[in-house]
C-alpha positions in Angstrom: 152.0 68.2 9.2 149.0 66.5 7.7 146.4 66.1 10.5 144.6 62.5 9.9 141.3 62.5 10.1 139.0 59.1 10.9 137.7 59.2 7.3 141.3 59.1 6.0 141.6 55.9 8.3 138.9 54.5 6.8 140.1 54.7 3.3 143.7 53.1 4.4 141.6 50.3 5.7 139.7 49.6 3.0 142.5 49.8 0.6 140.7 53.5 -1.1 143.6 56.0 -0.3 146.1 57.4 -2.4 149.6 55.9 -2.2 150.8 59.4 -0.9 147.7 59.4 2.3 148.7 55.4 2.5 152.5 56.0 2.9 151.4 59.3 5.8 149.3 56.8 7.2 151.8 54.2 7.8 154.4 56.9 9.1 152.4 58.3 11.3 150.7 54.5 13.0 154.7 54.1 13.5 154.8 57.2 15.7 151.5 58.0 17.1 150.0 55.7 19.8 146.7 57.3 19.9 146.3 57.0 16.1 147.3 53.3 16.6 144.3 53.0 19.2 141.7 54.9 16.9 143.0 52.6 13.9 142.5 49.1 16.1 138.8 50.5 17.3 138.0 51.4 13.7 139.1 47.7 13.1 137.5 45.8 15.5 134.4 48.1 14.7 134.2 46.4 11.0 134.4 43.3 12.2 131.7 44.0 14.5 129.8 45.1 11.8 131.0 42.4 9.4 129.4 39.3 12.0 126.0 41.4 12.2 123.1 38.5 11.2 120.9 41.2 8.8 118.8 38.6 7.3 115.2 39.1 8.5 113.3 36.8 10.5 111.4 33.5 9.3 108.1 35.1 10.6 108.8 38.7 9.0 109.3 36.6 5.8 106.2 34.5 6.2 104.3 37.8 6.5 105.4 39.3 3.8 104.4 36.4 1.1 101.2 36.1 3.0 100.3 39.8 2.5 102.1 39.3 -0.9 99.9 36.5 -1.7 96.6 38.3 -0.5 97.0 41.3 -2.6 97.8 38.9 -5.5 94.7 37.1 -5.5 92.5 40.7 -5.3 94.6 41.6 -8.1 93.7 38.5 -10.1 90.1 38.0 -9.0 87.6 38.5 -11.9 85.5 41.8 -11.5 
């Protein structure tokens, strides 16, 4: 028998494994409770990950276009 590995479980999810690892996956969720709790954990992971807010901050952005701004005008200044 075919020993799942997490990866494998991460393909299924994200619809990237082969009909044949797909239709093992599905037999073995059916039989195997502790394959069904790593599956729900790896799902509830993602959508952990998927409500993460990575947009920077307003002040990290207003430093950035200040130090942008700077380095523009030395640039630009006339020698």
């Amino acid at each position: 028998m075919y020993a799942l590995t997490t990866e494998d479980l991460l393909l299924f999810i994200y619809g990237e494994s082969s009909t044949e690892l797909s239709n093992t996956i599905k037999t073995a969720l059916e039989n195997d409770w502790k394959l069904q709790e790593e599956y729900r954990t790896l799902l509830a992971e993602i959508q952990q990950l998927d409500e993460i807010n990575l947009s920077p901050s307003a002040n990290t952005i207003d430093s950035i276009l200040e130090y942008s701004k700077k380095n523009l005008e030395q640039i630009t200044e006339p020698a």
